[in-house]
N, C-alpha and C positions, 0 to 999 in steps of 0.2 A: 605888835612889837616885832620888829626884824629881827631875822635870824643871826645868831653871830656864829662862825665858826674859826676852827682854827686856823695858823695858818702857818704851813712847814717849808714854804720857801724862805732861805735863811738869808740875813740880811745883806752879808756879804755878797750871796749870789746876786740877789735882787741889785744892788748896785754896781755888778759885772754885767748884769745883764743889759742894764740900762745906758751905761758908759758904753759899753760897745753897739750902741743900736741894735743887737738883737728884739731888744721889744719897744717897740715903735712907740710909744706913749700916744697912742690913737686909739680910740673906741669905736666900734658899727656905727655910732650917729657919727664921729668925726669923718669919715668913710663918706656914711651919706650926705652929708655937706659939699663937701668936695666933687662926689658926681652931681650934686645937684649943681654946682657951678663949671661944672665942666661942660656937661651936653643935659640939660633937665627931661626935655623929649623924647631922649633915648630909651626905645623896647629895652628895658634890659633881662626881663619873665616871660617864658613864653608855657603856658598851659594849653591845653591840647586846644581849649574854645577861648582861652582868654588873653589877653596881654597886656602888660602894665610896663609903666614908663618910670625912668628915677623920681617925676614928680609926683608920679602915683604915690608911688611908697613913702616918698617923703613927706608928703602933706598928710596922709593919713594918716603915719607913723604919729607927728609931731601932734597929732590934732589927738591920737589913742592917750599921750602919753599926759597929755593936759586934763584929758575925762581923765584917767585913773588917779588923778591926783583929787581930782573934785570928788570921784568913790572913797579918796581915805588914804590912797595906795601909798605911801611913802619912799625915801630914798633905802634902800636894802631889805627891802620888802619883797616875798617871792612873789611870780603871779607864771602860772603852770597853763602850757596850751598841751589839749591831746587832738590831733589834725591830720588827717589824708596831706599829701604834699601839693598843701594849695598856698597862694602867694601869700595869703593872709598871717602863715607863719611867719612869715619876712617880716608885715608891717610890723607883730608885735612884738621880734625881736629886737628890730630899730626902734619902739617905742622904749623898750625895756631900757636899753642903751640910753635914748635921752634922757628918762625920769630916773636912771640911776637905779631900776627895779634886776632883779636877780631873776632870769630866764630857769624855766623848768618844765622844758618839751618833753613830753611823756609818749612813749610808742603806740602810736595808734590801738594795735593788739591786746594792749593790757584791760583788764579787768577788774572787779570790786577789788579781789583778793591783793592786787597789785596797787591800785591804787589810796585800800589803805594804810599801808605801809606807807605809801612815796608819799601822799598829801602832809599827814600831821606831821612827819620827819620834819620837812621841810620847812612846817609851815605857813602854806603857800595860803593867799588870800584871795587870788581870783585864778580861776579855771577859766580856760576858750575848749569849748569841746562844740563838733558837728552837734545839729539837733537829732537825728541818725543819719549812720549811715550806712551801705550795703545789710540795710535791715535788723540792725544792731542800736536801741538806742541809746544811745551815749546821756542823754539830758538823764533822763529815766535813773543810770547807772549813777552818773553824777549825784542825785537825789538823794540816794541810797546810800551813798559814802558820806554823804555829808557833813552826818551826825559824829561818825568818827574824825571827822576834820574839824577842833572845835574854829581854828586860824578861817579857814574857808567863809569869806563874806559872800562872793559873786561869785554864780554861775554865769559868763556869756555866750547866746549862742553865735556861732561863726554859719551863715549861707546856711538861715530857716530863723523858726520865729522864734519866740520867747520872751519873758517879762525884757530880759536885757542884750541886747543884740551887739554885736559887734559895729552892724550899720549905725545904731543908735550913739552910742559911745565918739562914733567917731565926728558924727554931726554936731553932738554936744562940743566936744573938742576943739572945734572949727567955730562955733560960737561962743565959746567962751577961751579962749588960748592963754594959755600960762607959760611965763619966760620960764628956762629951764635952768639949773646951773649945769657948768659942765661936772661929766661923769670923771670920778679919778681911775685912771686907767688898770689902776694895781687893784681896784676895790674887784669881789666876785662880780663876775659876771652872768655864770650858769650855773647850774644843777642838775646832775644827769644820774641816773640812777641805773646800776650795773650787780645784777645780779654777783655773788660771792659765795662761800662753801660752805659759810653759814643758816644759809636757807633764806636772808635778811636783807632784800634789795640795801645797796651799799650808796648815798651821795657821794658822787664825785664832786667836788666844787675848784671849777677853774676862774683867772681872773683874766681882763678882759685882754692883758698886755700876753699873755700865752696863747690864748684862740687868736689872734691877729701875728704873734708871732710863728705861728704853728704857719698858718698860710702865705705868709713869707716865703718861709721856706719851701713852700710847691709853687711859688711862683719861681724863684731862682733854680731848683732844682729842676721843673716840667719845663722851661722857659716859655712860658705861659706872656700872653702877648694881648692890646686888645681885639687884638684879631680873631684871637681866640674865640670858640662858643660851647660851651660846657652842656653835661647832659645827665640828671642826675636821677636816677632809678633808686638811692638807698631812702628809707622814711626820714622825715625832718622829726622825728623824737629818736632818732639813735646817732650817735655822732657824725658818723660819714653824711648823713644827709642834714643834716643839720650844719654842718660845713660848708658843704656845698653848695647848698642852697640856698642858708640862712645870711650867710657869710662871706663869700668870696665870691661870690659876682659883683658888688658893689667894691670890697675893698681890691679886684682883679679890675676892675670894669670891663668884664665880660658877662657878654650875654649868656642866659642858662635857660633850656628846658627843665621842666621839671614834670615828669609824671606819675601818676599815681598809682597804678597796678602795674606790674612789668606785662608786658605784652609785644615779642620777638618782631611779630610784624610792626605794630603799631612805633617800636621804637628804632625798626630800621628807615619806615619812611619819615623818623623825625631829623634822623640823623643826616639821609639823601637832600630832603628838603629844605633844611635849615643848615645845611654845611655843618655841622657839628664835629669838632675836632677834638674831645677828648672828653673822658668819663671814670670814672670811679664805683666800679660792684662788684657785686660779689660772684665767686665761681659759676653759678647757674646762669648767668644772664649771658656771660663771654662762651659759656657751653651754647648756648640759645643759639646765640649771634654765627658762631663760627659754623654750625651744623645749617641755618640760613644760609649763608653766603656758599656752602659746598652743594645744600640743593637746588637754588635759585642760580645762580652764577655772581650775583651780587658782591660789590668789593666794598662798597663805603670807601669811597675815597679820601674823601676828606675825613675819615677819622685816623689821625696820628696814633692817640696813645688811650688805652685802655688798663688804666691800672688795676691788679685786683687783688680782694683781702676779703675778710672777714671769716669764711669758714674756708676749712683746707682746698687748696688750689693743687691740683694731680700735676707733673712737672709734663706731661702729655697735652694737658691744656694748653699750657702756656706756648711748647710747640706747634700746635697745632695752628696757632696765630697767624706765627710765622710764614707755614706752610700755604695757608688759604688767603690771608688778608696781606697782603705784600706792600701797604703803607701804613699798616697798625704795627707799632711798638705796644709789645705787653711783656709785666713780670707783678710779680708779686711784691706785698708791700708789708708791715708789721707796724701794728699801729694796737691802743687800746681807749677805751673811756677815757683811763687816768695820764696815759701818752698816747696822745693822738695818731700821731705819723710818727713811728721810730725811728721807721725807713721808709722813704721815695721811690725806691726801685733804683734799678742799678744806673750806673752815668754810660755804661758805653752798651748799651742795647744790641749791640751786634753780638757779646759774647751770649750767646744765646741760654748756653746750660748755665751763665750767671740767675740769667732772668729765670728759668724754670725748676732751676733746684736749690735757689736759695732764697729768702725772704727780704731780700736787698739789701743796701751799703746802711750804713747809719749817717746820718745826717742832722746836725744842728743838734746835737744830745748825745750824751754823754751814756756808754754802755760797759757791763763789766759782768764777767759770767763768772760765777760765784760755787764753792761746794758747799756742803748742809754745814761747815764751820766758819762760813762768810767768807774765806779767801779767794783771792782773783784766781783762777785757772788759768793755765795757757791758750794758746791759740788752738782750735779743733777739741776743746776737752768739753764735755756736755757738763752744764750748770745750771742751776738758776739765772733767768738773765735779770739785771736789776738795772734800773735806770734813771738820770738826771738830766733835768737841764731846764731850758726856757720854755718849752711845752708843756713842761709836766703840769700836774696839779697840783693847787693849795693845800689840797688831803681832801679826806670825806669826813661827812658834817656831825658824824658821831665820836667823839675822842676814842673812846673802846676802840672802834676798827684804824684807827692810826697808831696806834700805842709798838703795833708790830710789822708795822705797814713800811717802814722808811730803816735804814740803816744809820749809824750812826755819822756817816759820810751824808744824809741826804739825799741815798738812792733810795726810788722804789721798788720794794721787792713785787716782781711781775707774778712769779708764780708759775709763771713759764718755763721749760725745759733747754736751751739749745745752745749750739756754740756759736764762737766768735773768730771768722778765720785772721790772717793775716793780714786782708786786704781793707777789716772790718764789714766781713758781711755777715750778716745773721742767718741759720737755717732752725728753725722751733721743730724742737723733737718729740714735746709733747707738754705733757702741763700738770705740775704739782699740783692745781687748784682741782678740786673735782666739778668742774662744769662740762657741761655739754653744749655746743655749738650749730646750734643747728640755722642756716641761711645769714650766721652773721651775729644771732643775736646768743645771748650767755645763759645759759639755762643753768639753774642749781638744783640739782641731784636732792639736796636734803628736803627742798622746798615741797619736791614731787611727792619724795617717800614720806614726808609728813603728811602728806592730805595723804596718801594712800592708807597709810596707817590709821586713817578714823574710819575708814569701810571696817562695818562688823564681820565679814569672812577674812580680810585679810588681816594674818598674825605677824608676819613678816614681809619687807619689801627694800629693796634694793635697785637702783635704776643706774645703769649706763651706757654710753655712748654707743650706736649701733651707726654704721656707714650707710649713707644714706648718696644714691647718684646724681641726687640734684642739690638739695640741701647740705650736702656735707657730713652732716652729722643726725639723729635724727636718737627720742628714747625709746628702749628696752628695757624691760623691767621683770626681776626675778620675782615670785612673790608666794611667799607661804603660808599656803589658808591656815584658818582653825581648823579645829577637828569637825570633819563632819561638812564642812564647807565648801564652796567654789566660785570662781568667780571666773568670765567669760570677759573678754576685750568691749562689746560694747556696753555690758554693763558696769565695768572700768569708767571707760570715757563718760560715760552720760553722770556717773556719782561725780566724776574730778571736774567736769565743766556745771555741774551746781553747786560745787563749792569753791566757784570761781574762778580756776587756774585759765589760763589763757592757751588755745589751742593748742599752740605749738610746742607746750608744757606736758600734754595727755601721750603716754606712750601707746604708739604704734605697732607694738609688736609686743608679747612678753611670753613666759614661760613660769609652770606651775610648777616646783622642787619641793622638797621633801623639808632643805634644811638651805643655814647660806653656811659659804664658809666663814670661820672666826677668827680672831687674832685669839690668845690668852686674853685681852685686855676689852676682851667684849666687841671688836668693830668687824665690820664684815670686814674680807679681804677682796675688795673689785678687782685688785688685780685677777685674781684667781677669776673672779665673773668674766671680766675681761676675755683671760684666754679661753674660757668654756665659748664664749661667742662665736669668738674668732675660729675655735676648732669646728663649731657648729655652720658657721659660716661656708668655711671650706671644703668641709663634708657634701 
């Protein structure tokens, strides 16, 4: 049975939106149609050893999207790929698109504990997961979740063997081909899953007419050209790469690298080599790059514009650009799962402390900084920022976490802290929500001290944000044994990585205390942790 969820774009907007062409009533198969009648031959994927043409993807796509139909797969039906950033995530997004199926890319990094949560939420009926990979195997884990999935029909593997292959699926497809109907553009079209301060990864579900609208807007805003060639370092199960790569080379038609580990050298001779004129990542990679080009001499010329977001960007970074790479344009940008691109980055790049101390102009959405009794604040007053428009999302796929999620205007509330100047630029001052950010991705605080709290020495545990120089943000953790008890860092980690959590979930660093501090009402107070950090930090 498909999933149904709600859906909090309101009628009137949906009909603004539409009347004014902001969303294009086009979907990724309309996209790939179109390149396929434009240039079919055209490279438009380039992997470090492989390349695929528009008729690559499109024949395979169309041929995936006929097997799945022969498996059962139906129109509004999930089918979840977890993948290294190999093109394969492409085909079966444009499959997903033809057969009218509900996309649900899962971050590579995640585990049992993650993905039994994301699987049954959703759903979802077929999995694409590596058969292993980097020594991890994925099939194995899949196997294991299973039973908690009852939705879950097929495993396929993606590049290795197994009863059901991705190879296989696709040759069936091609043998037996099924006319498609077309996709309605409003219907969902993804499912992404974003950690929240509940402990309880959160569906986001967008439809297809806001993910093509969203890259609109970075076409008009980057003036983005086919001359362009795109180079995308983020994972295709977290948005920015899933954007990038899933999405906007076909409806850009722009050529894109796509690699799989970040690697400073590897990705500056892709850059030299292939002309590569613009990119989208996160602080560490623009740290990478710039610290390359001051040792080497190296300019990268043809890279124009390097936008960057996900975890905190230092307004030193962003100068730094300037200083070393003298045809890169860079600034920060403000974006999330549930609004993709808030912000573009600023329109005149020359003002330079635009670009590195604030989180850019707003663009194509609708923004309003708010105090804890929902009224708008003036210009420079720190708020909650809440937000609308044609990017946002439909809501997430549990009613409970929407009920508090939107305003009675149809903004959503971000959870985020910052103002709004005169010019409308955004600068995030910090974040209501209790996450941690570490390289990008949203880690939840409760998630952690839940698993830490079933260690029998520890009595107490509280986790927050520690500044980390590469990642941005990275956990710390207070934690207050029983009596008599103690526990050491790696026998921390080795208990939270058997009970699933995902790497970059295990804290790094912590500290053994007596007691946490309290509210009256029973909650720790982080802030109070907070500044013990920081005073410890600077110590």
């Amino acid at each position: 049975m498909s999933a149904t969820w709600s859906n909090n774009h309101r009628p009137a907007d949906v009909a603004a939106y539409v009347e004014s062409g902001a969303w294009p009533n086009l979907t990724l198969a309309d996209y790939l149609d179109a390149a396929m009648r434009a240039d079919p031959d055209r490279t438009l994927f380039w992997e470090t050893t492989r390349r695929w043409t528009v008729r690559d993807i499109h024949d395979s796509a169309h041929a995936l999207a006929s097997a799945l139909n022969h498996l059962g797969v139906r129109r509004g039906d999930v089918i979840s790929f977890q993948l290294p950033n190999w093109c394969e995530a492409v085909i079966i997004d444009c499959a997903a698109a033809i057969g009218g199926f509900v996309n649900n890319p899962i971050v590579l990094i995640y585990r049992d504990a993650e993905l039994r949560q994301i699987l049954p939420d959703c759903q979802s009926k077929v999995i694409f997961i590596p058969e292993s990979y980097r020594g991890f195997d994925f099939r194995a884990m899949a196997e294991r979740v299973r039973a908690d999935a009852p939705s879950l029909q097929h495993l396929v593997t993606v590049r290795g063997d197994g009863a059901l292959t991705l190879e296989s699926l696709i040759a069936l497809g091609k043998e037996r081909p099924l006319k498609q109907e077309r996709t309605d553009p409003n219907r969902p079209k993804l499912i992404m899953y974003t950690s929240g301060t509940t402990g309880r990864a959160k569906g986001v579900v967008h439809c297809h007419n806001a993910i093509h609208c969203d890259l609109s807007a970075h076409q008009r805003f980057w003036k983005l050209t086919e001359h362009d060639r795109s180079f995308v370092t983020g994972p295709v199960g977290h948005m920015s790469g899933y954007l990038y790569a899933c999405n906007g080379p076909l409806q850009w038609r722009i050529d894109c690298a796509v690699v799989e580990r970040w690697n400073v050298d590897e990705a500056a001779d892709l850059i030299d080599n292939l002309g590569l004129t613009f990119t989208v990542g996160a602080t560490p990679f623009l740290q990478d790059l710039v610290a390359l080009s001051r040792q080497t001499g190296r300019k990268f010329e043809t890279l124009r514009l390097f936008a960057c977001g996900g975890a905190p960007v230092p307004p030193e970074i962003i100068r730094s650009v300037y200083r070393t790479l003298p045809n890169t344009v860079s600034y920060r940008c403000y974006g999330s799962t549930e609004a993709p691109t808030t912000t573009l980055g600023v329109s005149d790049p020359s003002d330079i402390d635009a670009c590195a101390l604030t989180d850019g102009e707003i663009f194509n959405n609708y923004v309003k900084v708010v105090d804890d009794d929902g009224r708008t604040l003036a210009a420079g007053c720190e708020g909650e920022i809440l937000i609308r428009g044609p990017e946002c999302m439909m809501g997430y796929s549990r009613d409970e976490d929407n009920a508090a999620a939107f305003d009675e205007d149809g903004y959503w509330r971000s959870g985020d802290l910052g103002v709004l100047d005169a010019r409308q630029r955004v600068t995030v001052t910090g974040r209501k929500k209790d996450l941690i950010i570490r390289g990008g991705e949203n880690l939840s605080a409760k998630e952690i001290e839940d698993a830490m709290h079933t260690h029998p020495a520890i009595r107490q545990a509280s986790v927050v944000a520690a500044p980390h120089p590469r990642m941005g943000e990275s956990v710390y953790a207070f934690i207050v044994c029983q009596e008599g008890a103690t526990i050491d860092l790696p026998e921390l980690s080795a208990f939270l990585t058997k009970a699933g959590l995902a790497k970059q979930k295990i804290p790094e660093a912590y500290e053994l205390v007596t007691d946490l501090p309290m509210t009256p009402f029973g909650k720790v107070k982080k802030n109070v942790l907070r500044d013990r950090l920081a005073e410890k930090i600077r110590s």
